[in-house]
C-alpha positions in Angstrom: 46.0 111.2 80.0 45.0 109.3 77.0 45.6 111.4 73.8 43.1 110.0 70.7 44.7 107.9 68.1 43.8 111.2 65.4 46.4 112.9 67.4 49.5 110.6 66.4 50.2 112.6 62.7 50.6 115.2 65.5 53.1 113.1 67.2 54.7 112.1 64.0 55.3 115.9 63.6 56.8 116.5 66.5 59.1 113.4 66.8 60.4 115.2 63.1 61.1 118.4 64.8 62.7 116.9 67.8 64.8 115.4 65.1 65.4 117.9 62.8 66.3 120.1 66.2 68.6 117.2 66.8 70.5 117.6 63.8 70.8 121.5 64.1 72.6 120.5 67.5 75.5 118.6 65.8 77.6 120.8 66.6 76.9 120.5 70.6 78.2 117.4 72.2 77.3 115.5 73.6 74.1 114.9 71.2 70.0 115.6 72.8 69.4 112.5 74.3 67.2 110.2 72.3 63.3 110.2 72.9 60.9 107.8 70.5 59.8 109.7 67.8 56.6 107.9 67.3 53.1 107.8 68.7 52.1 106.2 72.2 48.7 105.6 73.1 47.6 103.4 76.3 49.0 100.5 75.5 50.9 98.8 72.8 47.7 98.4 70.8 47.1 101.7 70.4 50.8 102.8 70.1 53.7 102.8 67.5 56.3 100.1 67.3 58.8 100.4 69.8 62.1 101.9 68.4 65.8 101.9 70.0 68.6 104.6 69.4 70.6 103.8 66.9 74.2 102.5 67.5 76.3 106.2 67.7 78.5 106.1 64.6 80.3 108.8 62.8 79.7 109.4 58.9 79.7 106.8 56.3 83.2 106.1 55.3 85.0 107.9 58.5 88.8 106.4 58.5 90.3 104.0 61.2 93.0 107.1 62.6 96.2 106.1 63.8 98.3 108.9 65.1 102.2 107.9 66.2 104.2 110.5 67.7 107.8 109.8 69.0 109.8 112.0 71.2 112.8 114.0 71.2 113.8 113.0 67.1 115.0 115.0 64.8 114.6 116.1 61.4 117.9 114.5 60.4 117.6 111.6 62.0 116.1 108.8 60.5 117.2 108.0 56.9 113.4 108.6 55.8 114.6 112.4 55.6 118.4 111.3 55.0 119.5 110.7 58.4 121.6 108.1 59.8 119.7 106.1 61.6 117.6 103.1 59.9 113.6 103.5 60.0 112.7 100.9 57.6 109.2 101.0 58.9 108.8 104.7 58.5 110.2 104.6 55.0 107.4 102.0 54.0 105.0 104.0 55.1 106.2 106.8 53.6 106.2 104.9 50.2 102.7 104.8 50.8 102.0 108.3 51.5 103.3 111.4 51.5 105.9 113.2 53.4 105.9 117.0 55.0 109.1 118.8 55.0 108.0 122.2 56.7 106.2 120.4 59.6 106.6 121.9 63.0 106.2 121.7 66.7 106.7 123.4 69.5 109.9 122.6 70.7 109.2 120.5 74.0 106.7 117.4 74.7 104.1 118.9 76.4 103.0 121.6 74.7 103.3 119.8 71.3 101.0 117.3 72.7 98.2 119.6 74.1 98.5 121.0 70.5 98.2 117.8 68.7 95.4 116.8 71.0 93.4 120.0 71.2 93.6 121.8 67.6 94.8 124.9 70.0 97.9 126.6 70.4 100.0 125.3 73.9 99.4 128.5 75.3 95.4 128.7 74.4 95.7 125.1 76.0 97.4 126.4 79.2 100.2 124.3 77.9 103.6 126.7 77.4 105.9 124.5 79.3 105.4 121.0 80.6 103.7 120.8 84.1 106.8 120.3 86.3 107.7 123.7 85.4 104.4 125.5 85.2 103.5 128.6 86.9 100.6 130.6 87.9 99.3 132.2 84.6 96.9 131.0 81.8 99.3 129.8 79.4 101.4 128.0 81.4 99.6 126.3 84.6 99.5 122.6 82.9 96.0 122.6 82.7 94.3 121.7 79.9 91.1 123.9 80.0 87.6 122.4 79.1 87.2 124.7 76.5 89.9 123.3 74.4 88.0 119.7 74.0 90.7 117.4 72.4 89.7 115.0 69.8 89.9 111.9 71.4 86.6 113.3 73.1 85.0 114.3 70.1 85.4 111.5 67.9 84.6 109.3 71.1 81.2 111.4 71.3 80.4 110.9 67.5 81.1 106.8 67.4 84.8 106.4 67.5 86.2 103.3 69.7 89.5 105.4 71.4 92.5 104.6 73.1 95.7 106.0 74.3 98.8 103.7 74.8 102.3 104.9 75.6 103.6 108.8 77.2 101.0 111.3 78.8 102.5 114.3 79.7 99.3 116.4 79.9 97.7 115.4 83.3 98.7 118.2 86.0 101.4 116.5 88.7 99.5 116.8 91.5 96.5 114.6 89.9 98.1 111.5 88.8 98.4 109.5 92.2 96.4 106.9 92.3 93.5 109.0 93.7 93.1 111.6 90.9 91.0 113.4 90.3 90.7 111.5 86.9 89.1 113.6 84.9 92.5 115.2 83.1 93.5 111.7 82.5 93.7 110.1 79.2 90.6 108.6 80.2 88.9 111.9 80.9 90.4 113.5 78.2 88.1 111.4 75.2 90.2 107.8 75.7 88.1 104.5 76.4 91.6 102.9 77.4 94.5 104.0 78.6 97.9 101.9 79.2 100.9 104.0 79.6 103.2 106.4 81.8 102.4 110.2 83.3 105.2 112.2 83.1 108.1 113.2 80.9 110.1 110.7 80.8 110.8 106.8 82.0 112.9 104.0 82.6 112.4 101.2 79.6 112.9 98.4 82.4 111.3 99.6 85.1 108.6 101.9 84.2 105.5 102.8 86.8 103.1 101.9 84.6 99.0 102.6 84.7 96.0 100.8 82.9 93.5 103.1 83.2 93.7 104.5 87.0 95.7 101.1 88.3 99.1 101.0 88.9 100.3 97.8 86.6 102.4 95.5 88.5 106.5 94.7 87.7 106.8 92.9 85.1 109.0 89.7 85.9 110.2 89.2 82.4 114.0 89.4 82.1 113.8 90.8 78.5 111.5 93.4 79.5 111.2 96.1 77.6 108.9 99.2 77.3 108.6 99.5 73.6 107.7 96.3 72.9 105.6 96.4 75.6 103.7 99.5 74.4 103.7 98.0 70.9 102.1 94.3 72.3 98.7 96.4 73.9 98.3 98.7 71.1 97.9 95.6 68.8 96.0 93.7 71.0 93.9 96.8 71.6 92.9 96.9 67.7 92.6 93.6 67.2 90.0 93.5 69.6 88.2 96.3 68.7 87.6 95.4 65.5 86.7 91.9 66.5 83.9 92.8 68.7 82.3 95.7 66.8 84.3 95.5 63.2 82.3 98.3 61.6 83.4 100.9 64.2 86.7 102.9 63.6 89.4 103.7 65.8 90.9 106.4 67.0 94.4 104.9 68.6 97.3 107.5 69.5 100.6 105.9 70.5 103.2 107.8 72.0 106.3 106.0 73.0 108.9 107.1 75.3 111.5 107.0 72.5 113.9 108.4 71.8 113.6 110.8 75.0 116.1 109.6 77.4 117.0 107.0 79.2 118.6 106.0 76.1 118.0 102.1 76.5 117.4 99.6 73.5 117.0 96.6 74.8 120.2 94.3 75.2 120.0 92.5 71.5 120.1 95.7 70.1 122.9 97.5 71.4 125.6 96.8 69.5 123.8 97.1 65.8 125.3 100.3 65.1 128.8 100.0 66.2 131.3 101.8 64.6 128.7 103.5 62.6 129.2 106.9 64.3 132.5 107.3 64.7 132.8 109.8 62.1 131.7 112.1 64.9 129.0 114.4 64.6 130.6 117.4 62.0 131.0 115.1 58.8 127.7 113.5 60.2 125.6 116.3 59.1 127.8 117.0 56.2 126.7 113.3 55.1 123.2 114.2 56.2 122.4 117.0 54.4 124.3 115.4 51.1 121.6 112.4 51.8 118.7 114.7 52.0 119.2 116.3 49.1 119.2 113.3 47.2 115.9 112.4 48.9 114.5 115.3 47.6 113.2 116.6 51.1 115.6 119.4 51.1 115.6 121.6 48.0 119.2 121.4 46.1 120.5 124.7 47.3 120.2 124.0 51.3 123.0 125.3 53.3 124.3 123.6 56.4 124.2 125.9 58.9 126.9 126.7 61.5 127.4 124.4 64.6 127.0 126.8 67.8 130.4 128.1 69.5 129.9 126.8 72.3 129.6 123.1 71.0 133.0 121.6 70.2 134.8 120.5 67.1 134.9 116.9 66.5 138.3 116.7 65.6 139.3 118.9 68.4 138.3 115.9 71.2 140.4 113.5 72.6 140.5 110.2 71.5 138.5 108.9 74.5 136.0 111.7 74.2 135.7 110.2 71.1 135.0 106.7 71.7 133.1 108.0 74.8 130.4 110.1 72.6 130.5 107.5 69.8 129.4 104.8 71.9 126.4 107.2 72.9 125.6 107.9 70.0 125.2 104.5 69.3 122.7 103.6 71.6 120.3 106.5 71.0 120.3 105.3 67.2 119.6 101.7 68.5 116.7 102.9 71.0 115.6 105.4 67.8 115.5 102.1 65.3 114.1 99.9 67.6 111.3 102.1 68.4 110.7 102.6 64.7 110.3 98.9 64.6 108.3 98.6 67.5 105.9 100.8 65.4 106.1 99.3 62.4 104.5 96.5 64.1 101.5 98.5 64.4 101.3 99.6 61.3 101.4 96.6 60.2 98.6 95.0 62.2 96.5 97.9 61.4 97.0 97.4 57.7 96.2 93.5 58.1 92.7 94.8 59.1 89.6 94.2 56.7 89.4 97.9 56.4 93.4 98.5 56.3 93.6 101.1 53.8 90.7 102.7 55.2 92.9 104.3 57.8 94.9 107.0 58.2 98.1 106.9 59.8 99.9 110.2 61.2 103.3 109.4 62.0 104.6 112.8 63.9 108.3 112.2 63.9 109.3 113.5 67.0 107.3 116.2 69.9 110.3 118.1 69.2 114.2 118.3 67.7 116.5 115.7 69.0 117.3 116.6 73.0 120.4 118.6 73.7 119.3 117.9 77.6 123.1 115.7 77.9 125.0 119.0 78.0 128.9 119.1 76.6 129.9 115.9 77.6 126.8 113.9 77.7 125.5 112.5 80.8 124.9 108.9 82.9 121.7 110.6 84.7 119.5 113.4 83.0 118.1 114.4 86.1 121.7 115.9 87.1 121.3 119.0 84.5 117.5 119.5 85.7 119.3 120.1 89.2 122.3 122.4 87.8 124.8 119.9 88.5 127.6 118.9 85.4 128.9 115.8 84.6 132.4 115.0 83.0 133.5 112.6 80.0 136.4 111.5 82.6 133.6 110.3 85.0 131.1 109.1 82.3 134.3 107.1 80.7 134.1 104.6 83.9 130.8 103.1 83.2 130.9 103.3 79.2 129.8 99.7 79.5 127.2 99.7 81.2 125.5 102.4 79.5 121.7 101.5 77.7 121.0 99.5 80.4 119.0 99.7 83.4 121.8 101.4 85.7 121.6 104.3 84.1 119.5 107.4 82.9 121.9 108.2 79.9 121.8 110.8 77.7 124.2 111.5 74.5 126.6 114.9 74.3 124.5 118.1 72.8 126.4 118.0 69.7 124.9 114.9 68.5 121.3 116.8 69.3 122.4 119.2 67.1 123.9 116.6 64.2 120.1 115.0 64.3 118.3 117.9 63.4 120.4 118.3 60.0 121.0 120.7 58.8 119.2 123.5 60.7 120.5 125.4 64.2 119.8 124.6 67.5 118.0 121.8 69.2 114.8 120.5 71.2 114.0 123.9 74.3 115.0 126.7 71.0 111.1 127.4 69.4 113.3 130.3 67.8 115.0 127.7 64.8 113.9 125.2 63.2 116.4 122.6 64.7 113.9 123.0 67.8 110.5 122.7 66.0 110.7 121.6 62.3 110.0 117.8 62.5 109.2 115.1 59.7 105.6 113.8 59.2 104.8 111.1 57.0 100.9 110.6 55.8 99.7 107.7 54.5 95.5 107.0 54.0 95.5 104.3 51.0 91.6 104.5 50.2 92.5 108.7 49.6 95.7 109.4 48.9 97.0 108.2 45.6 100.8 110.2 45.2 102.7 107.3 46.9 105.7 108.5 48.3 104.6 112.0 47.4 106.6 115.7 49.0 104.3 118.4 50.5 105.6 121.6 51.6 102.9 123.7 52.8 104.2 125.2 56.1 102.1 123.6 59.0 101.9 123.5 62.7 101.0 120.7 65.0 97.4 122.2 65.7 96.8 121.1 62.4 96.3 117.3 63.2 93.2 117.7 64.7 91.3 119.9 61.9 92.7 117.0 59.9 91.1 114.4 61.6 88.3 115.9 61.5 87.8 116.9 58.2 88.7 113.2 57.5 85.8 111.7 59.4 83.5 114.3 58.1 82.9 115.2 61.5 82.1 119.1 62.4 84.4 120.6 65.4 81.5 121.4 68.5 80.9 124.4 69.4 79.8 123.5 73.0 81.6 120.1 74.7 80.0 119.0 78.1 78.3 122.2 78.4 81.5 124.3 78.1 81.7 126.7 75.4 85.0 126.3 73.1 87.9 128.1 71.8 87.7 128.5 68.3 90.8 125.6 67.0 94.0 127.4 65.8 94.7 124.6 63.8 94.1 124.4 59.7 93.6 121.0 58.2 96.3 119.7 55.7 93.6 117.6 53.9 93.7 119.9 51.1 97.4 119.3 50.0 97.4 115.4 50.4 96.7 115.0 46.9 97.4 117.9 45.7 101.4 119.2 46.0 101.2 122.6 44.5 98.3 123.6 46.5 98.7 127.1 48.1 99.5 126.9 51.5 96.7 127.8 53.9 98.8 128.9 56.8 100.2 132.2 57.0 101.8 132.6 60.1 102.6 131.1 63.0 104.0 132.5 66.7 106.4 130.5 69.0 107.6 130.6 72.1 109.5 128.5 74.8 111.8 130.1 77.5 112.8 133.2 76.3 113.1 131.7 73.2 110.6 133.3 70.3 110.0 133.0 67.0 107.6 134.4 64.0 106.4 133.0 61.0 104.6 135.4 58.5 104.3 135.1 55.0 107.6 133.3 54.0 109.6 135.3 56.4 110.8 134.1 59.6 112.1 136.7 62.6 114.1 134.7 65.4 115.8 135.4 69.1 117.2 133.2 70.7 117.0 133.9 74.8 118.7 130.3 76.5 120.5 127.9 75.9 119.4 123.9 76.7 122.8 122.5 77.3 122.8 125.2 80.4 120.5 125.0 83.1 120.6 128.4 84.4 118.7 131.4 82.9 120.2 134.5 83.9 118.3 137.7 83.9 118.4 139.6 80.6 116.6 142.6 78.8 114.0 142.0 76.7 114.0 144.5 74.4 117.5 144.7 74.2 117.5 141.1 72.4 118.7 140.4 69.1 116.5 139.6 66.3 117.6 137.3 63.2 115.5 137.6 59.9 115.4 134.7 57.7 113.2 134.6 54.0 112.5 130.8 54.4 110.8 130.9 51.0 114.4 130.5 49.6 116.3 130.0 52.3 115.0 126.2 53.9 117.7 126.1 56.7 117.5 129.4 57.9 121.1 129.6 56.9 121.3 133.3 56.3 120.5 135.8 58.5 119.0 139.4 56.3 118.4 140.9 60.2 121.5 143.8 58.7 119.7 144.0 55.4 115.7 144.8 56.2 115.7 146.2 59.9 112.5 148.1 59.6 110.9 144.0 58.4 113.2 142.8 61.8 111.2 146.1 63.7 107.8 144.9 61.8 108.5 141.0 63.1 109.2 141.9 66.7 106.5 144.0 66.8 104.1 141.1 65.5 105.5 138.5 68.0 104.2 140.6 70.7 100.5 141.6 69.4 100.3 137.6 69.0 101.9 136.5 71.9 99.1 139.0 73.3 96.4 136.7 71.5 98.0 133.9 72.0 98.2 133.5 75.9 102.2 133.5 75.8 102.5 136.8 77.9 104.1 137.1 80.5 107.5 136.3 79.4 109.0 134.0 82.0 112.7 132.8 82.6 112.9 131.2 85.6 115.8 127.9 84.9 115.7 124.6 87.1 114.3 125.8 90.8 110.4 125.9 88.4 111.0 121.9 89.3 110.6 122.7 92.9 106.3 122.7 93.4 107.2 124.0 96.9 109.2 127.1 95.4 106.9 128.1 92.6 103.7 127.5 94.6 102.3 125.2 92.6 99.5 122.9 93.7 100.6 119.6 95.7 98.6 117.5 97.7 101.6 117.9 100.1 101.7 121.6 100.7 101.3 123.1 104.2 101.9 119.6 105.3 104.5 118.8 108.1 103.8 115.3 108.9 102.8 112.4 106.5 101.2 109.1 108.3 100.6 105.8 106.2 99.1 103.6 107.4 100.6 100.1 105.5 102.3 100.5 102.2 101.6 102.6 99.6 102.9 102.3 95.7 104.0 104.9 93.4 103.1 108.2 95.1 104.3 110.7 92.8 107.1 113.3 93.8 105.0 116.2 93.5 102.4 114.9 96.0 104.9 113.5 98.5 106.2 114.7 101.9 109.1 117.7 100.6 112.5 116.0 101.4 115.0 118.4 99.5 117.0 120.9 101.2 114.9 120.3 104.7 116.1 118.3 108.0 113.2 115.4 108.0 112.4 112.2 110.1 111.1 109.0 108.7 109.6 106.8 111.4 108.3 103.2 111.0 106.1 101.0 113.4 107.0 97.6 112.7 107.0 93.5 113.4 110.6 92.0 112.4 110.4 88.7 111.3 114.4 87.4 112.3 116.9 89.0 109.7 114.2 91.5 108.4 114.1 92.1 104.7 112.2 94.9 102.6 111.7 98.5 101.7 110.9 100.7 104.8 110.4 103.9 103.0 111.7 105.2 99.7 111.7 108.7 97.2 113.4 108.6 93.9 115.6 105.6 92.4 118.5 105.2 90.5 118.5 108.9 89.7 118.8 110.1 93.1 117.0 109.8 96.5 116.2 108.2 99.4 115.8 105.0 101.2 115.2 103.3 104.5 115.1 99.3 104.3 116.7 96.4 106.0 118.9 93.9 104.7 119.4 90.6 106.9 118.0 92.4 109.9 120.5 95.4 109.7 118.8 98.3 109.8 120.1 101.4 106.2 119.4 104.6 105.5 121.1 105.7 101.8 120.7 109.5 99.7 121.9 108.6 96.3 123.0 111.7 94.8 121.9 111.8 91.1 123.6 108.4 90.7 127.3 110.0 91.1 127.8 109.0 94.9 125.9 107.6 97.7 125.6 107.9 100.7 124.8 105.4 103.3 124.4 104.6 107.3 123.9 101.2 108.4 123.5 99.3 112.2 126.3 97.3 113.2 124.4 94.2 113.6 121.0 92.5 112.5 117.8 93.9 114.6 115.9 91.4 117.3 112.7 89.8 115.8 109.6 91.0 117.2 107.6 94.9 117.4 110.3 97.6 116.9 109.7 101.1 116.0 112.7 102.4 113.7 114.0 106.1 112.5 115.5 107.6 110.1 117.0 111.0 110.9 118.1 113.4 108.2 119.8 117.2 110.0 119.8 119.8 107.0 123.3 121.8 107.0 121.4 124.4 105.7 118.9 127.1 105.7 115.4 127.1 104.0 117.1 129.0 101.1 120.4 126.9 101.3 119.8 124.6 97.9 121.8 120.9 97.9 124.2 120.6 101.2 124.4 118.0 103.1 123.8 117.0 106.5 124.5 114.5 109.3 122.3 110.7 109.2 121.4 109.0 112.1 119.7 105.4 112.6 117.6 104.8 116.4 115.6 101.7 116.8 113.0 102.0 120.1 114.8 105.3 120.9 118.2 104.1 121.1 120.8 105.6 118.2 122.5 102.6 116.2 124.3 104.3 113.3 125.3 107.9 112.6 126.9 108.9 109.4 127.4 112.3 106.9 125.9 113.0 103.6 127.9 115.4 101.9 125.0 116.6 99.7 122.0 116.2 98.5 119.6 116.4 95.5 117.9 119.9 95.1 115.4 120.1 93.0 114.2 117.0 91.7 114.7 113.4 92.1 112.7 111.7 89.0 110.0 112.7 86.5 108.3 109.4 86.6 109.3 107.3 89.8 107.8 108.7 93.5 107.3 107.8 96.9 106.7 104.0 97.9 106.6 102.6 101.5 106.7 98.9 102.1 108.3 98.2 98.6 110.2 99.6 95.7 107.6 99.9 92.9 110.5 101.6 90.4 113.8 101.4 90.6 116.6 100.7 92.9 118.4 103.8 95.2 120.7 101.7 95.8 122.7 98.5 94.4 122.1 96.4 97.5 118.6 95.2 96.9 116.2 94.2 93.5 112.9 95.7 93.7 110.3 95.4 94.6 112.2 94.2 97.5 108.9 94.3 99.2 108.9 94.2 103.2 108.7 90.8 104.7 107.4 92.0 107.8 104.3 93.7 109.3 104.4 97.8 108.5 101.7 99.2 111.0 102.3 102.6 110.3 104.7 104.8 108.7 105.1 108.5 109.9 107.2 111.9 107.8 108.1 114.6 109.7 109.2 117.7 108.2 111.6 120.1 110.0 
């Protein structure tokens, strides 16, 4: 209908109330669409100009935001806070900003990084424990709920180019084949681009690797190595981003596997620190702590606090132990510095930028305190404590030289975890101490903060980055995100103390939880109780209210060096009682101990694309399937069957689960036909045909008879080899893996797409054959 051209001050009115409506709705994301404000008559005669949207950008002046957050460091670690280890890279940054010295996390990856992302407690974000452990309540399923919107989404909805490059560990197991669902990926989570690893932890030379959903091939350089790797996309990522649309900030987060086990510098940078160790780890943090002071980042009168009983004496080792551990130690400072130069390329390409000091860099120094995960003696596979099974030096001692590279999945003794996180107790798992979840953070924003090389000590938590941000970019945290109402952030933005030393700390308190492991923070005072202990896999039953409390005034006491628990008990009673009222709010209930069988999806009844399943048919190969959603093979008989076309002496990968750290496979080498269970990369064994198999179609099987009963956990069994129904080899396994074979490495048939299970054949080792079909059985 035609609407006369005295109506259009009309229209101008309303296209100002759509707008002013728009503006009220700020705090709603994503933003009213966009309708022309002006006047339209019957044809462009009678009409208004034509007017597009304007680009989406955020305020005027909004910061480039670079957030770095390493893994499994500890507060005395780098020599930034007085450590041993060079971080030359951090300690330019840090002359450019400031430093935080009561920073904390939550003293394992996942959680912190839910918390970092979301601005919400872990629990709030369904986040208590990482996912391969979750169980079936709110705080703890893995989850990330779309109420708790992370940042990347928001600052991605008000203009913000995003991108993710490095760890995610906050994508739900059973979602990060390559069929998703993708919307708890880093691209569904706010991130334009993603290039990284799901899952805890991975191999620096032979990583399964995605760009946004797609698996990203081998790479088939020798010097390989993830770091760098990591470091080359992020930079290339920013460069082009700010070639293409130059006025548009960033948001980049890069999370590198380091220093989380596999401790594996590449091979030029293994032998930097020799020698430099040998100390051993008790006049290590006696040097430590005598460093920090003299930094400044510990006040004068810190105490060092007691090493735990059960950890040994240096001096009480033998001299092998010693060289053993030393060497260890050695390589995790190598991997450590090389990562902190890895990111100190970034840094630097982001400050080579035309609006360089326009951006603000976070550099969380660690997800967590330094990993006592290697148990007593340290270990050449970290998967064998997340399946109850020890190590010994003796054994350890045979392949010293070959440690930090790709053979093995090592991890250093639990004393040196506990030397890195100088000079508090306890380690990475213990949210009860500060050794677990007090972590350095370094600030630096040129164009704002003008104390160069500045201390802050405001206690703050990790929920605190995104509040931060936020307040940074002048952007307002939604209230609805994609039509889902949201929690209200935990988190309290530090803004206010980066200029400003002496300002009064905003947070008051602060619960924490991991395990059985619990700690309070409430006005300078600090209640502790510690429930497990990381170096020991089992959690055996206890009473909860029979647990001891510790009472610590941090206020004057920075390492929790003295216990006041016998001097205040009614502040102890007053604590405990304050834990639980905000463990109440705070999702953490129900208290939950379960050790290493919360691995096992099948046990804990967690979801898996493989549950209920007895038989598993592929149809040609398949890469990278991960563990979770794959065919159950632990403590179960099994067949694998394979429909084939030999080409003469048959090479390739019939069927595999796990690598180097343990599992299975099912290949042929020069037409001989092998089955192999690599158990946790201490022994393996293997059944092979006699002779090489005939060209032409064969159908081949690999059968696996369980010793055991359904609640029988790691026995062994008897292997046999048939090819067209007729039995070729027959062998024993003396045991097998039982609980988990890999955080980060699957299922592959046709090919290896990770690494090796066995020495006799270099992925991808890919079958040279025709696979027609490929068929699990479960027994």
């Amino acid at each position: 209908m035609f609407i006369p051209k005295k109506a259009r001050a009309l229209g101008w009115l309303l296209g100002l109330c759509a707008l002013a409506i728009q503006a009220h709705a700020e705090t709603i994301l994503p933003k009213p669409d966009y309708h022309f404000p002006g006047y339209v008559g019957r044809t462009k005669l009678d009409s208004d100009p034509p007017k597009y949207p304007p680009l989406e950008r955020p305020p005027q002046g909004a910061p480039n935001v670079l957030v770095i957050l390493l893994d499994d460091v500890g507060f005395g670690q780098f020599d930034v806070f007085g450590g041993g280890v060079p971080s030359p890279s951090l300690d330019r940054l840090a002359a450019d900003g400031v430093r935080f010295n009561r920073f904390h996390t939550s003293a394992l990856c996942s959680p912190t990084r839910a918390a970092l992302l979301t601005g919400r407690t872990p629990h709030q974000a369904n986040t208590g424990v990482i996912s391969e452990l979750g169980i079936g309540y709110d705080g703890y399923t893995g989850i990330l709920p779309k109420s708790t919107g992370t940042i990347a989404e928001i600052l991605r909805q008000n203009g913000y180019a995003t991108a993710q490059i490095g760890k995610n560990h906050n994508t739900p197991p059973w979602e990060t084949s390559e069929v998703g669902p993708f919307d708890r990926w880093p691209t569904g989570l706010g991130f334009d681009y993603f290039y990284g690893f799901n899952g805890g932890d991975t191999s620096q030379f032979e990583p399964i690797l995605y760009e946004g959903h797609s698996l990203v091939p081998r790479s088939q350089d020798p010097n390989y190595h993830l770091t760098t790797d990591l470091s080359d996309h992020a930079i290339n990522w920013v460069n082009k981003a700010k070639a293409i649309d130059p006025q548009r900030p960033f948001f980049l987060y890069v999370a590198p596997g380091a220093a989380h086990s596999p401790h594996q510098p590449p091979a030029d940078w293994r032998d930097k620190y020799k020698g430099q160790f040998d100390m051993g780890w008790d006049k290590y943090r006696e040097l430590t702590l005598e460093r920090q002071k003299k930094l400044g980042v510990v006040p004068a009168n810190t105490q060092l606090t007691p090493r735990p009983a059960d950890l040994p004496a240096w001096d009480t080792l033998q001299p092998e132990q010693q060289r053993l551990y030393s060497r260890m130690m050695e390589l995790f400072a190598a991997f450590s510095a090389h990562a902190d130069y890895e990111m100190g390329r970034i840094i630097d390409a982001v400050r080579q930028l035309p609006d360089g000091d326009n951006t603000l860099i976070i550099y969380v120094v660690g997800d967590n305190g330094a990993s006592a995960e290697g148990g007593l003696d340290g270990r050449t596979n970290e998967f064998s404590i997340f399946n109850g099974v020890q190590e010994t030096w003796q054994s350890n001692l045979k392949v010293i030289d070959e440690l930090g590279g790709p053979k093995h999945f090592n991890h250093f003794p639990s004393a040196w975890a506990h030397a890195m996180n100088t000079p508090f107790q306890w380690t990475k798992q213990v949210a009860s101490h500060f050794g677990g979840t007090r972590n350095p953070l370094v600030i630096s924003w040129p164009a704002q903060i003008k104390d160069k090389g500045g201390l802050r000590s405001q206690f703050a938590y990790v929920t605190d980055i995104t509040p931060t941000i936020l307040e940074a970019a002048g952007i307002e945290a939604p209230s609805v995100l994609n039509g889902v109402p949201q929690k209200p952030m935990d988190g309290i933005s530090m803004l206010y103390a980066f200029n400003d030393a002496k300002a009064k700390e905003r947070r008051r308190g602060q619960v924490f939880e991991l395990f059985r492991n619990r700690g309070i923070y409430q006005d300078g005072w600090f209640a502790s109780s510690v429930g497990s202990k990381p170096w020991n896999p089992d959690r055996d039953e206890f009473d909860v209210d029979k647990t001891t409390w510790e009472l610590y005034n941090i206020d004057e006491d920075f390492s929790q060096a003295h216990d006041l628990a016998a001097q205040h008990p009614e502040k102890v009673k007053q604590m405990e009682q304050l834990w639980w009222a905000e463990a109440q709010k705070a999702n953490i209930l129900p208290l939950n101990w379960d050790g290493i069988k919360r691995f096992n999806a099948e046990l804990m009844g967690r979801p898996s694309l493989a549950a209920g399943r007895k038989q598993f048919v592929y149809n040609g190969p398949l890469a990278a399937l991960p563990e979770g959603n794959a065919p159950g093979l632990h403590n179960r008989s099994f067949s694998v069957i394979a429909e084939v076309e030999l080409p003469e002496k048959a090479n390739g990968m019939l069927f595999t689960q796990g690598g180097s750290t343990g599992g299975w496979g099912f290949f042929l080498k020069d037409g001989r036909l092998s089955a192999v269970h690599n158990f946790l990369g201490m022994d393996s064994y293997r059944v092979d045909s006699e002779s090489a198999l005939p060209a032409g179609k064969a159908t081949l099987k690999m059968d696996f008879n369980y010793d055991g009963n359904a609640k029988d956990r790691g026995k062994g069994g008897s292997l046999r080899l048939s090819a067209n129904g007729k039995v070729i080899a027959e062998g024993r396994v003396e045991r097998t893996v039982p609980f988990i074979y890999s955080l980060y490495e699957g299922q592959d048939i046709g090919l290896d797409s990770g690494s090796a299970v066995s020495t006799d054949y270099t992925p991808p080792f890919a079958f040279a054959g025709r696979l027609n079909r490929l068929t699990v059985d479960l027994r």
